[in-house]
ChimeraX commands (.cxc) that place a marker at each C-alpha (Angstrom):
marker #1 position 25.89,19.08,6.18 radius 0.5
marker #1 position 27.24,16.42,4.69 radius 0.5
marker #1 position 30.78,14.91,6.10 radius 0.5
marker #1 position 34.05,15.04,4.24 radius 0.5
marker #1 position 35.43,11.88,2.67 radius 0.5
marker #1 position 37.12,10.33,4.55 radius 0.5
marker #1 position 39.58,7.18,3.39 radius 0.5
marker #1 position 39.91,5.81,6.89 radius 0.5
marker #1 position 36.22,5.45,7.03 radius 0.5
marker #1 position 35.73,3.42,3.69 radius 0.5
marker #1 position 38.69,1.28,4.91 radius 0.5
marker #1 position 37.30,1.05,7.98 radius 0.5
marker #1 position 33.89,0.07,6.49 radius 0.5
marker #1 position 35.28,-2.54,3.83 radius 0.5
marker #1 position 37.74,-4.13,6.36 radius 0.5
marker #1 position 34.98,-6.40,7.33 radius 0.5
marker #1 position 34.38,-7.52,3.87 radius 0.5
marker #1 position 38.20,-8.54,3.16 radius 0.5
marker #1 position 38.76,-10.40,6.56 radius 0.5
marker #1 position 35.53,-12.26,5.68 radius 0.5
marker #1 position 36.69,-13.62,1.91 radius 0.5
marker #1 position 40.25,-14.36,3.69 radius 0.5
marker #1 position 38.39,-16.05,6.50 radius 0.5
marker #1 position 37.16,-18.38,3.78 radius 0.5
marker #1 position 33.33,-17.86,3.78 radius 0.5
marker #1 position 33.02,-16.81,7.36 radius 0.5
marker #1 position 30.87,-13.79,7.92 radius 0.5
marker #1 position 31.42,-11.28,10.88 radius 0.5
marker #1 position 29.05,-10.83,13.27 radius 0.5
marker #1 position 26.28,-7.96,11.34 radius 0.5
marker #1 position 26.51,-4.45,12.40 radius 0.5
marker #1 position 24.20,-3.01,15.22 radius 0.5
marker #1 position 25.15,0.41,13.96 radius 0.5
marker #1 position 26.37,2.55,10.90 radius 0.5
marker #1 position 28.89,4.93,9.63 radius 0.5
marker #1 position 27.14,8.89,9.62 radius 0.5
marker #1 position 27.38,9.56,5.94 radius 0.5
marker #1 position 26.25,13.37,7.19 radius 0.5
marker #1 position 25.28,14.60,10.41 radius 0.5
marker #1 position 22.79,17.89,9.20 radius 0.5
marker #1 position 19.82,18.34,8.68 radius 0.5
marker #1 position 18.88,14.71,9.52 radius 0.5
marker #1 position 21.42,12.01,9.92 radius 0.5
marker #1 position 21.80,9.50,7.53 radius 0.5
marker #1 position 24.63,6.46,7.98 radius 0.5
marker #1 position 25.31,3.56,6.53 radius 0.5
marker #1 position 26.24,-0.04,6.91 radius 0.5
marker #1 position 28.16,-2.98,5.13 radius 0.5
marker #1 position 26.27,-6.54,5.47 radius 0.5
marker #1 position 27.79,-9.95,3.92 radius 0.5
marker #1 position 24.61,-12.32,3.00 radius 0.5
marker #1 position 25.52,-15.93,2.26 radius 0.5
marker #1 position 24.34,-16.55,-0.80 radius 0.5
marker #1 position 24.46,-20.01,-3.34 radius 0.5
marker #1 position 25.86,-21.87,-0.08 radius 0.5
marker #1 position 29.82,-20.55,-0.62 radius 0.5
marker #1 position 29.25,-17.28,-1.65 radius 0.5
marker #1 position 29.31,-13.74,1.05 radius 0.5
marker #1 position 27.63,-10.71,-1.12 radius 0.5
marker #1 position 28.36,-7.56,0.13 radius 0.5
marker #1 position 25.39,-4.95,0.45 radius 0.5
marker #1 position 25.67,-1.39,1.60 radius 0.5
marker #1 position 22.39,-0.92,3.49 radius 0.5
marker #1 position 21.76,3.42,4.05 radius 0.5
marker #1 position 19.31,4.41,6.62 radius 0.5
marker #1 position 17.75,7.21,8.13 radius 0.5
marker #1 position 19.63,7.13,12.01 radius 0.5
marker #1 position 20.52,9.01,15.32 radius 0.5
marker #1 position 24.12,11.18,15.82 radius 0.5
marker #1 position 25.69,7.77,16.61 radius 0.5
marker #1 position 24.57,5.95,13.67 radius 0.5
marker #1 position 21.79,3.86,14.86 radius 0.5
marker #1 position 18.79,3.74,12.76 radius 0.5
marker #1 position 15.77,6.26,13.52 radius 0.5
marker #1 position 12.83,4.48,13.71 radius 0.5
marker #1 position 9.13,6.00,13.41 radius 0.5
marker #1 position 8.11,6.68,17.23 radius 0.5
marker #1 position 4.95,5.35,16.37 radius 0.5
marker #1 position 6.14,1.88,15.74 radius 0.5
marker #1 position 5.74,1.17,12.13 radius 0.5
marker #1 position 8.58,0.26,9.92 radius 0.5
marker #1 position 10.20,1.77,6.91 radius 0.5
marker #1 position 9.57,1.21,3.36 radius 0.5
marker #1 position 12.99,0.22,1.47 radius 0.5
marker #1 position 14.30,-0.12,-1.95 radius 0.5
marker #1 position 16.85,-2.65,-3.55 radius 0.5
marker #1 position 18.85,-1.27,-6.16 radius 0.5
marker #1 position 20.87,-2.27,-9.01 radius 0.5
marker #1 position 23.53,-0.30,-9.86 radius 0.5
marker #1 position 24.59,-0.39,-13.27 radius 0.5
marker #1 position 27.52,-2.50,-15.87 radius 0.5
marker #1 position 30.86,-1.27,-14.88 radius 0.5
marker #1 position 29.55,1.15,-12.34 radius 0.5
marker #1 position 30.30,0.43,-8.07 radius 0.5
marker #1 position 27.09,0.09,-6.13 radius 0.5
marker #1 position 28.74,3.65,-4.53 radius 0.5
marker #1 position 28.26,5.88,-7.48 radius 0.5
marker #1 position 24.74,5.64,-6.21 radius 0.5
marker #1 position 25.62,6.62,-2.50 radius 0.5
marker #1 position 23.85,10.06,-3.67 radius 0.5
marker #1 position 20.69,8.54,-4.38 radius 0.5
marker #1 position 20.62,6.37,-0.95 radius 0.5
marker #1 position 21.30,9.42,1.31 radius 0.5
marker #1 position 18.25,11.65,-0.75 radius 0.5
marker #1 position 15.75,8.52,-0.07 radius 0.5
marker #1 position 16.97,7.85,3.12 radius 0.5
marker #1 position 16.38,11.82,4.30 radius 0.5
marker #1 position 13.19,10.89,3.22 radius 0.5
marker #1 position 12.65,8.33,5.58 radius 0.5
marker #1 position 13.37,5.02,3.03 radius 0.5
marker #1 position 15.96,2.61,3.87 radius 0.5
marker #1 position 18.06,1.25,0.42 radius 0.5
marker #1 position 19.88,-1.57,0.10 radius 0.5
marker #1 position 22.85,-1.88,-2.59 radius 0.5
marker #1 position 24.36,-4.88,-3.53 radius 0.5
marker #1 position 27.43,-6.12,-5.28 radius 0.5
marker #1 position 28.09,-7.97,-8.11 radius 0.5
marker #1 position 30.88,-9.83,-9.44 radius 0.5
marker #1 position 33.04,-7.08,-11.69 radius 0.5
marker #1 position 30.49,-5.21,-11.50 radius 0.5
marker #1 position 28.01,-6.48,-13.70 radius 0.5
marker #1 position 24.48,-7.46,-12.61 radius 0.5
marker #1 position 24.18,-10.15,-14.73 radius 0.5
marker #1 position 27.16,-12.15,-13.48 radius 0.5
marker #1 position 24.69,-13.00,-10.19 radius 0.5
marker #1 position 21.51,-11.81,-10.89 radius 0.5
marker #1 position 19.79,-13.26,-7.90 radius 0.5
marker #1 position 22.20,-10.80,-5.52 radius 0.5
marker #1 position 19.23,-8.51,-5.48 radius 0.5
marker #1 position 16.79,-11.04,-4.05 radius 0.5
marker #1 position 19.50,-12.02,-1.35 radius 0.5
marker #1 position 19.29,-8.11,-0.58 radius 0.5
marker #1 position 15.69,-8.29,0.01 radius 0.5
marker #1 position 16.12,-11.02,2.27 radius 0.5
marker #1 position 18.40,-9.52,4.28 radius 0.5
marker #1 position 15.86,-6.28,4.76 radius 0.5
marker #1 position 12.95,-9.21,5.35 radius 0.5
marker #1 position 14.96,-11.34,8.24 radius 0.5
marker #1 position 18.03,-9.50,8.95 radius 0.5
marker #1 position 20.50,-11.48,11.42 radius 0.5
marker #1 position 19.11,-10.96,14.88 radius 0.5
marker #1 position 20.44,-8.31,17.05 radius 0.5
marker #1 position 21.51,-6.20,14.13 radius 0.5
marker #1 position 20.89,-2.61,13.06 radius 0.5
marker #1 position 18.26,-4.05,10.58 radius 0.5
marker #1 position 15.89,-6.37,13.24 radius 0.5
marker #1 position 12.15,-4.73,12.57 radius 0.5
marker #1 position 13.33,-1.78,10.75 radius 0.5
marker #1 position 11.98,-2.58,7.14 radius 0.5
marker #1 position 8.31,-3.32,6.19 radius 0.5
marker #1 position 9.24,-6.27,4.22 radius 0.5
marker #1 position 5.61,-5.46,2.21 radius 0.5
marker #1 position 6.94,-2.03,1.32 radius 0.5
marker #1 position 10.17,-2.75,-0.32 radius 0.5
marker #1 position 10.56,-1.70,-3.78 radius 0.5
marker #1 position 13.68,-2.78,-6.46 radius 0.5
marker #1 position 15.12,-0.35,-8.94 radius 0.5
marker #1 position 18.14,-0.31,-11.55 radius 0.5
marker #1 position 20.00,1.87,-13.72 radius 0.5
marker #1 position 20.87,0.64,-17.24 radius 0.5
marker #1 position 21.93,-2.59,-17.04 radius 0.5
marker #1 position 21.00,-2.62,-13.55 radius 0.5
marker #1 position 17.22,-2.23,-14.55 radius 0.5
marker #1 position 17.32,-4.93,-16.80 radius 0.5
marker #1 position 18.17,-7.57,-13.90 radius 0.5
marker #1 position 15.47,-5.37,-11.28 radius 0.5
marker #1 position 12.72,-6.04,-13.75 radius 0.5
marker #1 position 13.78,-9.62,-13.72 radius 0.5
marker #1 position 13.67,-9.81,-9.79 radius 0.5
marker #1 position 10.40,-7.76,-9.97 radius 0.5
marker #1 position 8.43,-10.41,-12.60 radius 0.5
marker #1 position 9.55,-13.32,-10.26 radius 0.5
marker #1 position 7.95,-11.48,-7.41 radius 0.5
marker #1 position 8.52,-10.70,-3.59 radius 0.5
marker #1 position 8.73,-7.04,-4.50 radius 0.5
marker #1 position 5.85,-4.62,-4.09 radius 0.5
marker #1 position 7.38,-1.83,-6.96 radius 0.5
marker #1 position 9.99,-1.82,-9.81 radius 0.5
marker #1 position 11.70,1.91,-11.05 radius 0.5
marker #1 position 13.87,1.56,-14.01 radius 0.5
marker #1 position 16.21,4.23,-14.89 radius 0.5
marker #1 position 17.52,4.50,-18.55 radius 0.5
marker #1 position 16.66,0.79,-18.90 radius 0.5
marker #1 position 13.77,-1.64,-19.87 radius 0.5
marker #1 position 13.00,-5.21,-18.93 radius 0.5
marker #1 position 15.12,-7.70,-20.35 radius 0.5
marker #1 position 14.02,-8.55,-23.99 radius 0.5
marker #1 position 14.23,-12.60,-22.72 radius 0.5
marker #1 position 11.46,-11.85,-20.46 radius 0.5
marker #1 position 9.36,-10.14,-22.98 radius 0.5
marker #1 position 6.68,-13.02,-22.98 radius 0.5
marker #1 position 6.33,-12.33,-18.81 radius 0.5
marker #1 position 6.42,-8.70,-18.89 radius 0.5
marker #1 position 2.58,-8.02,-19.35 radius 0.5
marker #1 position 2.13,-10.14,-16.40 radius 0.5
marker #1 position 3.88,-7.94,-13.97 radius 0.5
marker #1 position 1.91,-7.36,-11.22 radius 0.5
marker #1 position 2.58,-3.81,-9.64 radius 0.5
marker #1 position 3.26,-0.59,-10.03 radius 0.5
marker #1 position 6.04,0.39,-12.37 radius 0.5
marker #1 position 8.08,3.66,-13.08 radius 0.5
marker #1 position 10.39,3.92,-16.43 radius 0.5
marker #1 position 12.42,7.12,-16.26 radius 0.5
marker #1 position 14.80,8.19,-19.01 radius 0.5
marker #1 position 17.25,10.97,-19.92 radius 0.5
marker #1 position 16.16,13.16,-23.23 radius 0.5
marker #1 position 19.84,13.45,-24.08 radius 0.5
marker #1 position 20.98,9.57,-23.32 radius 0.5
marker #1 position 23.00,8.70,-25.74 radius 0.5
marker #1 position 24.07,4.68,-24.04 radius 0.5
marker #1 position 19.76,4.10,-23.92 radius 0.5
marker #1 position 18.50,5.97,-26.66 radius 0.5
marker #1 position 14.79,7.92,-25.47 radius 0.5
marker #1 position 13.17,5.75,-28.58 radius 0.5
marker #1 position 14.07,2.77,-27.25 radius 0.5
marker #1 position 13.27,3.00,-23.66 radius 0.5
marker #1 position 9.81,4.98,-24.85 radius 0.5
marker #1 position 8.93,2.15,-26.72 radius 0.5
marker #1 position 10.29,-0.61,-24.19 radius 0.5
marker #1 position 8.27,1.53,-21.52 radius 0.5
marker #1 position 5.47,1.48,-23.55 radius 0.5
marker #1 position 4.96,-2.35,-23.20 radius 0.5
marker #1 position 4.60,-2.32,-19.51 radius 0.5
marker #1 position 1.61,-3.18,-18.32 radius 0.5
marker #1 position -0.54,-0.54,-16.10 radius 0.5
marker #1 position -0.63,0.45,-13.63 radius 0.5
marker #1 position 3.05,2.52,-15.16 radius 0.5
marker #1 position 3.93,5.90,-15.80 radius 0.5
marker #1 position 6.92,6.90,-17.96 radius 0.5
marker #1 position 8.73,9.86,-17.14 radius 0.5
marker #1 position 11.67,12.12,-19.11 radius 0.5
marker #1 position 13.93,14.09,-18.09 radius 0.5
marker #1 position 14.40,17.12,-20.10 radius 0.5
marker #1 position 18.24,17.87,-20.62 radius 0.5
marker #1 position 19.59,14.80,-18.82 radius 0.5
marker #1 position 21.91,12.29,-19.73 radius 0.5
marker #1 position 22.52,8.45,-19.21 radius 0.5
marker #1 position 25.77,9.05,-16.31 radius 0.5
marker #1 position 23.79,11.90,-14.53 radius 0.5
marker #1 position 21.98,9.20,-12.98 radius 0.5
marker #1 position 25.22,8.34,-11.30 radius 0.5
marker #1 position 27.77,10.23,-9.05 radius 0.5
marker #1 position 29.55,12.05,-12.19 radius 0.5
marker #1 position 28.54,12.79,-15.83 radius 0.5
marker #1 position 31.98,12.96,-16.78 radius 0.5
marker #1 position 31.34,9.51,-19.02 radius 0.5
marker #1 position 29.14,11.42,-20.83 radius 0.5
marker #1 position 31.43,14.68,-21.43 radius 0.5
marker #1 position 34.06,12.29,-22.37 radius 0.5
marker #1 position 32.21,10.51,-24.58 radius 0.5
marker #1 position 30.73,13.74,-26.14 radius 0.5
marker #1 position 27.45,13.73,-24.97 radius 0.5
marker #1 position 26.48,17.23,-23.18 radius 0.5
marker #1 position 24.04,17.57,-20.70 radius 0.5
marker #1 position 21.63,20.46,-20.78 radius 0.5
marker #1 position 21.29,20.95,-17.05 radius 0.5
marker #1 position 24.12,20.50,-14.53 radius 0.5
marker #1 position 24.74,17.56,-12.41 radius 0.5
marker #1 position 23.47,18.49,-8.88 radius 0.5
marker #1 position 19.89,19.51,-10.56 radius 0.5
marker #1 position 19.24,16.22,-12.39 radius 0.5
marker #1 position 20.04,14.68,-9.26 radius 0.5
marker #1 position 17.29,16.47,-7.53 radius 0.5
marker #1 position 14.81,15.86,-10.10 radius 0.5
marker #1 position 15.99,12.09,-10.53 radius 0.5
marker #1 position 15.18,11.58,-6.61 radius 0.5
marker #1 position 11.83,13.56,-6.58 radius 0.5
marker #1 position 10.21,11.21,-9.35 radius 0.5
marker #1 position 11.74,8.33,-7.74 radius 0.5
marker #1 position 10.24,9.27,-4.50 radius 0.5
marker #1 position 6.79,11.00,-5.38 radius 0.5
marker #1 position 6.43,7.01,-7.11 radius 0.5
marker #1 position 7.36,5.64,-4.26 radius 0.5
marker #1 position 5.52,7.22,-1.81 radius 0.5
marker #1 position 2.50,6.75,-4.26 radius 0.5
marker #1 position 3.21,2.96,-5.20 radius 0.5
marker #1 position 4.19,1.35,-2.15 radius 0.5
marker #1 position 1.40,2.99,-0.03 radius 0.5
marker #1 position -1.29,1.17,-2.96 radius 0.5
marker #1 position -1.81,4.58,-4.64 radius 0.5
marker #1 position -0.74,3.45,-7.88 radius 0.5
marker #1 position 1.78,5.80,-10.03 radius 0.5
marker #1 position 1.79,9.08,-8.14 radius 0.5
marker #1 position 1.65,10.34,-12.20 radius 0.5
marker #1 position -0.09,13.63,-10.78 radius 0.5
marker #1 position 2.87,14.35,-8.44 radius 0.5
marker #1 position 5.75,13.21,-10.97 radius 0.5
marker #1 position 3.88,16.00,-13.26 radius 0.5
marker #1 position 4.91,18.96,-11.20 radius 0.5
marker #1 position 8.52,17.69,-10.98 radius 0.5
marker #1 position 10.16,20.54,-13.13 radius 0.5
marker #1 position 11.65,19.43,-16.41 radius 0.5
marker #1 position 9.52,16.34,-16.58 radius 0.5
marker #1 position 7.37,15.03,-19.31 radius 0.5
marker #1 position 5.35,12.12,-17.91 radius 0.5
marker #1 position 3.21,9.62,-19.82 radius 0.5
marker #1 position 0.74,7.60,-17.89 radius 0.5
marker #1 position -0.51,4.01,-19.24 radius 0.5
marker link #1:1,2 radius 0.2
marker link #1:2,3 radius 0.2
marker link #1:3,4 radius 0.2
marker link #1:4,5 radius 0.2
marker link #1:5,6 radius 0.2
marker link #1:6,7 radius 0.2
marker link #1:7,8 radius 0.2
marker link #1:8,9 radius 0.2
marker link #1:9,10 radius 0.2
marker link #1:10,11 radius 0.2
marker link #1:11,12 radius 0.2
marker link #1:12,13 radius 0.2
marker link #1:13,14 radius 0.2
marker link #1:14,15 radius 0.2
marker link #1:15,16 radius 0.2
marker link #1:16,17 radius 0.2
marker link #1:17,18 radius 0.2
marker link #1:18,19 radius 0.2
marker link #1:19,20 radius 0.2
marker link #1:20,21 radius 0.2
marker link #1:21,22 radius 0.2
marker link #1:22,23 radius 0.2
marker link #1:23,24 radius 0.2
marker link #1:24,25 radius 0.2
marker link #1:25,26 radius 0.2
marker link #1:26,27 radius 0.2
marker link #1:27,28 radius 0.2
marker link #1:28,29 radius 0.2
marker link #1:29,30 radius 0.2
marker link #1:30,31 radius 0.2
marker link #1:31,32 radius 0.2
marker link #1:32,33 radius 0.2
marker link #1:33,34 radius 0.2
marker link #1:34,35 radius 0.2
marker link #1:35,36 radius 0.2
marker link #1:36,37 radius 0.2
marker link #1:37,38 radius 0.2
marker link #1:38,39 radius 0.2
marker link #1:39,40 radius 0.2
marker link #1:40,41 radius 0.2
marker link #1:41,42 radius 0.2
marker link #1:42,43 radius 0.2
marker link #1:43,44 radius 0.2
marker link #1:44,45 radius 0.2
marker link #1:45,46 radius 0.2
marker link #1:46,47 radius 0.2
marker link #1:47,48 radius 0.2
marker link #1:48,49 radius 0.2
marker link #1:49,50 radius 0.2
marker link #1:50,51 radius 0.2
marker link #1:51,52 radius 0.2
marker link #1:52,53 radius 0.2
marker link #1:53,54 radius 0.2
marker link #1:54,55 radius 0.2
marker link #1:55,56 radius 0.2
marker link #1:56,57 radius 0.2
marker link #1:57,58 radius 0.2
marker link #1:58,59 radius 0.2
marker link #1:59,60 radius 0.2
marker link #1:60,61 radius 0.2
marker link #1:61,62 radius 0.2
marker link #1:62,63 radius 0.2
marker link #1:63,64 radius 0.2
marker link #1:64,65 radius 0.2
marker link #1:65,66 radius 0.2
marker link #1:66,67 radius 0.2
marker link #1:67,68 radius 0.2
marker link #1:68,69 radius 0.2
marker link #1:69,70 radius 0.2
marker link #1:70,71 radius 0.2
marker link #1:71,72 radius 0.2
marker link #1:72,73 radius 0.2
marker link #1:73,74 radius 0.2
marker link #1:74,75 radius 0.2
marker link #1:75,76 radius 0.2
marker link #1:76,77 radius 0.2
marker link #1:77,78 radius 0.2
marker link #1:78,79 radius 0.2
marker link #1:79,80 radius 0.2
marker link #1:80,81 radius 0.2
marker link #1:81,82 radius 0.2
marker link #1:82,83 radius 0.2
marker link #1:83,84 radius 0.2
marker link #1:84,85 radius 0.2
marker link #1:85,86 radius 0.2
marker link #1:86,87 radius 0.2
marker link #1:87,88 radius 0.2
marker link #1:88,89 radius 0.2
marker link #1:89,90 radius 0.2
marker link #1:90,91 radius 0.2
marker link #1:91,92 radius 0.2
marker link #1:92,93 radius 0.2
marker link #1:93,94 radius 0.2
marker link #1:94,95 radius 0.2
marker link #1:95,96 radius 0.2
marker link #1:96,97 radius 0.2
marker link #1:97,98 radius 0.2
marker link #1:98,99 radius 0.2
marker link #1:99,100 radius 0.2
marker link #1:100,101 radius 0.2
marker link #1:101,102 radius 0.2
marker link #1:102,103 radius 0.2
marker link #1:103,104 radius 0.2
marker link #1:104,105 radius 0.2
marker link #1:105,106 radius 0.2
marker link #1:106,107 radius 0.2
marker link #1:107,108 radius 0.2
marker link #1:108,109 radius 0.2
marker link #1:109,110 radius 0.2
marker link #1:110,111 radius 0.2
marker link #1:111,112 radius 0.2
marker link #1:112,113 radius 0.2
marker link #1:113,114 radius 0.2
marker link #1:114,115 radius 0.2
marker link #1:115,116 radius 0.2
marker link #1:116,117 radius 0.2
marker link #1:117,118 radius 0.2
marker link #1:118,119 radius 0.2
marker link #1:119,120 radius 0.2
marker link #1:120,121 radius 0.2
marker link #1:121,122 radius 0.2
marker link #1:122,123 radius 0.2
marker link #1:123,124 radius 0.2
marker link #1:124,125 radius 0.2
marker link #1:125,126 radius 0.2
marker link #1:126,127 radius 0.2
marker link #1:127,128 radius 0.2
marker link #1:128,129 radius 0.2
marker link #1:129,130 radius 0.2
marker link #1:130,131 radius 0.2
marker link #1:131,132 radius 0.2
marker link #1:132,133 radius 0.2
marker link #1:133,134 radius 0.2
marker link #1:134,135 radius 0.2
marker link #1:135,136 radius 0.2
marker link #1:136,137 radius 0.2
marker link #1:137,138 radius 0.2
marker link #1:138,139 radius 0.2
marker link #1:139,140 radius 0.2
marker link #1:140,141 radius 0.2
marker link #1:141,142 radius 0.2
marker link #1:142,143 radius 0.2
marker link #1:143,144 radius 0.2
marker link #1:144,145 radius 0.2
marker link #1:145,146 radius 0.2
marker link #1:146,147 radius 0.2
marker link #1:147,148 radius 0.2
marker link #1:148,149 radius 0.2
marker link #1:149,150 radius 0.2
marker link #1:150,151 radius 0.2
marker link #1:151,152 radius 0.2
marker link #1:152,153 radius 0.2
marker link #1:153,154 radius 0.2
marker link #1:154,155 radius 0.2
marker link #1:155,156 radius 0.2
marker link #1:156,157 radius 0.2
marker link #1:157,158 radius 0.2
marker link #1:158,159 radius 0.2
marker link #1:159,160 radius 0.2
marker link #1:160,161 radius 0.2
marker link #1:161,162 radius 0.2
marker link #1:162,163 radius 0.2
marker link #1:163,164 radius 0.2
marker link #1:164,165 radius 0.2
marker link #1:165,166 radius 0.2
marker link #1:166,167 radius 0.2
marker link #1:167,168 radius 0.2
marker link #1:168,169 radius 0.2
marker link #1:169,170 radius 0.2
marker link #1:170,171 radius 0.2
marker link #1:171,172 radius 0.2
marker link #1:172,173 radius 0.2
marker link #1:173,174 radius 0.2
marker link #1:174,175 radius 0.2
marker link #1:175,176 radius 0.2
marker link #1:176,177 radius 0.2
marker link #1:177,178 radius 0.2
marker link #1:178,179 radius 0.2
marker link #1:179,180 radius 0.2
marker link #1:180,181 radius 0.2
marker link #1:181,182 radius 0.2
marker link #1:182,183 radius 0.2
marker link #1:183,184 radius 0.2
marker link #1:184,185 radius 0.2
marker link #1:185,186 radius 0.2
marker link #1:186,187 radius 0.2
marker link #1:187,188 radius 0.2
marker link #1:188,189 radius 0.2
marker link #1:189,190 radius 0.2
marker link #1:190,191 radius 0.2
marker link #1:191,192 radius 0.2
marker link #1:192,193 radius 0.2
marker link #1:193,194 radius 0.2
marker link #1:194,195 radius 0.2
marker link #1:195,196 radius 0.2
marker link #1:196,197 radius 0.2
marker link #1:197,198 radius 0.2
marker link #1:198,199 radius 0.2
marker link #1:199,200 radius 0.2
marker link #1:200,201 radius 0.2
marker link #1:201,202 radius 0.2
marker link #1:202,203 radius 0.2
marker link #1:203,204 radius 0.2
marker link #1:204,205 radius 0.2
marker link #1:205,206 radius 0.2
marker link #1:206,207 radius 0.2
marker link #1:207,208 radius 0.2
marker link #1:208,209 radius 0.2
marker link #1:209,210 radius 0.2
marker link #1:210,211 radius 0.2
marker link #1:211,212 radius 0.2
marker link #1:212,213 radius 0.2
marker link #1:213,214 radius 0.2
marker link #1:214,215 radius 0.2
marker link #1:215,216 radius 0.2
marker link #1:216,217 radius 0.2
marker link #1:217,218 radius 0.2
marker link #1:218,219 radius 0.2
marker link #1:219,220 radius 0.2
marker link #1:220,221 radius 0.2
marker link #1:221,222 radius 0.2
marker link #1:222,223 radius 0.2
marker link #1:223,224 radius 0.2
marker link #1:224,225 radius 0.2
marker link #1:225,226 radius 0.2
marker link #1:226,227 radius 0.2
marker link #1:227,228 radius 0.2
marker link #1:228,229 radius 0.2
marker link #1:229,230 radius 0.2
marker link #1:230,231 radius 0.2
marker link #1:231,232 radius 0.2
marker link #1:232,233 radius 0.2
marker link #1:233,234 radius 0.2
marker link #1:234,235 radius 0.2
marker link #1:235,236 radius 0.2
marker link #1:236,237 radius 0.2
marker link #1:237,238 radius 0.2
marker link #1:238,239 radius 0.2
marker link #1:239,240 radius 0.2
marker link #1:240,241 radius 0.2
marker link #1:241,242 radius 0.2
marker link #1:242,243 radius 0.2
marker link #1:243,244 radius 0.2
marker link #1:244,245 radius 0.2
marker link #1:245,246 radius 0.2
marker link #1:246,247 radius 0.2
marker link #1:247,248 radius 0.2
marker link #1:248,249 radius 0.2
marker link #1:249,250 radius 0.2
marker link #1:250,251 radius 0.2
marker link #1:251,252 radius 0.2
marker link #1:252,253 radius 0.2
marker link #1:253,254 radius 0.2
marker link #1:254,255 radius 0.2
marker link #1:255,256 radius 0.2
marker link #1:256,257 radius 0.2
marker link #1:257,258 radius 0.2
marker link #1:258,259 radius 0.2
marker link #1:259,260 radius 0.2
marker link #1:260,261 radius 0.2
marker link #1:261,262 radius 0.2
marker link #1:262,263 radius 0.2
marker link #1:263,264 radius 0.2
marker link #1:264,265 radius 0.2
marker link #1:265,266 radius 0.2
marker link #1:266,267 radius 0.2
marker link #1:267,268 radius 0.2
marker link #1:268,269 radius 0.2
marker link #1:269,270 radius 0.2
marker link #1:270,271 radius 0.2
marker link #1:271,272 radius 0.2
marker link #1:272,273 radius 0.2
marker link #1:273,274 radius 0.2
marker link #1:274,275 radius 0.2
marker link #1:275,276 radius 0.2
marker link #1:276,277 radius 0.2
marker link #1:277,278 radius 0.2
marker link #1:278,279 radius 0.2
marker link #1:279,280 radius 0.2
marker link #1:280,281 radius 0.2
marker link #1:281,282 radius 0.2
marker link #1:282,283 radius 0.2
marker link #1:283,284 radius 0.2
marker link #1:284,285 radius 0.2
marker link #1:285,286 radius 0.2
marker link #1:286,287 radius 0.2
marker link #1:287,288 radius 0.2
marker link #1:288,289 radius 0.2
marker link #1:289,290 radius 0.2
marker link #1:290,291 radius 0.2
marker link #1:291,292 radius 0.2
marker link #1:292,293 radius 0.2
marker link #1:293,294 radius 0.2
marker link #1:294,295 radius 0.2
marker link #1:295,296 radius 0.2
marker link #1:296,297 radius 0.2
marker link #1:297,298 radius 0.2
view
């Protein structure tokens, strides 16, 4: 079940943030615990980070984990450590209109990591995702994060504009899997892109009407293999977010409603993830039975 919304808890979560730009630079101590986002069937909380960056800078990332009643994270009792993902949210969207996505991965046993951006755009720090991976890699000792994350299982994804930096971070390397959602790789990386070096998913709404299908079927066709590309029959570009209301508002109609593109959206994401981070390429044979999918494998 998952909890209410609650404003004392966001204020209570992002109260560390503000003290820490009016304290001039100076992060808090990092969290040894999270937030419950929802207590049933498994727990799942969530934690606020502030990773210097560029020497001056504090970027906030939300890190969502798989935990105990009291917030701590749930680690495997045999010892091993979690696979993650980075992701990007989109331009003009908060990294919390993805909070949905996080909790369905972290049931699932990943932990994500969501960094900021300056107003919201991606592109106005694009290395904030590779600060995020660092902080999964050598968290600050004593915090919630110390061993958690298999830093050669961590995967970085992005929606829309938000894919276009994660394929950047991806070609410069440290991350073991890139996912794009309603995007493609930046057309000023074009010359690197057949040189990417793992596994790659491309999945796309048939109704988007911000990232036409054409376009991202042909940008997804350029992507070297092992990739699959995977479409989403009915969805559209917003349903990858917490609300489609851009989209109804802007007069394009999705076919299905909200809650199921959301659970096919997570099951491709996942059935890749399992498949790429674990060195089974694709998992194109498990995206296939996803209902509503049509998946091309290259």
């Amino acid at each position: 079940m998952r909890l209410p919304a609650s404003p004392t808890r966001d204020i209570l979560l992002f109260v560390p943030l503000f003290l820490g730009l009016v304290l001039a630079g100076c992060a808090l101590p990092a969290p040894q615990s999270g937030q419950l986002l929802r207590s049933e069937p498994t727990p799942i909380a969530e934690a606020l980070f502030q990773v210097r960056a560029r020497h001056t800078d504090l970027v906030p990332v939300r890190v969502v984990f798989p935990s105990d009643a009291q917030g701590r994270p749930a680690r495997p009792i045999d010892g091993s450590r979690l696979p993650a993902l980075v992701f990007i949210h989109g331009g003009l969207v908060p990294p919390e209109d993805y909070l949905w996505l996080a909790e369905a991965l972290a049931s699932r046993g990943f932990v994500v990591a969501l960094p900021s951006h300056p107003l919201e755009l991606a592109l106005s720090a694009p290395d904030n995702g590779r600060f995020a991976r660092e902080l999964l890699v050598s968290p600050p000792e004593d915090s919630l994060l110390q061993g958690l994350v298999d830093p050669a299982r961590i995967a970085v994804a992005g929606h829309s504009l938000g894919g276009v930096v994660a394929s950047t971070l991806a070609l410069d390397g440290g991350f073991a899997a890139l996912a794009l959602f309603a995007s493609y790789p930046n057309p000023a990386d074009a010359p690197r892109v057949p040189s990417l070096a793992v596994p790659s998913l491309s999945l796309a709404g048939e109704l988007d009407c911000t990232a036409p299908l054409p376009r991202v079927r042909d940008e997804a066709s350029r992507l070297p293999t092992p990739s699959v590309f995977a479409v989403l029959q009915g969805v559209t570009h917003y349903q990858f977010t917490v609300s489609d209301q851009k989209d109804v508002t802007g007069g394009c109609t999705p076919a299905v409603p909200l809650d199921a593109a959301h659970e096919r959206i997570t099951e491709v994401l996942s059935r890749f993830l399992l498949a790429a981070l674990a060195g089974r390429g694709t998992g194109a044979d498990d995206i296939r039975q996803v209902p509503g999918t049509e998946v091309t494998v290259r």
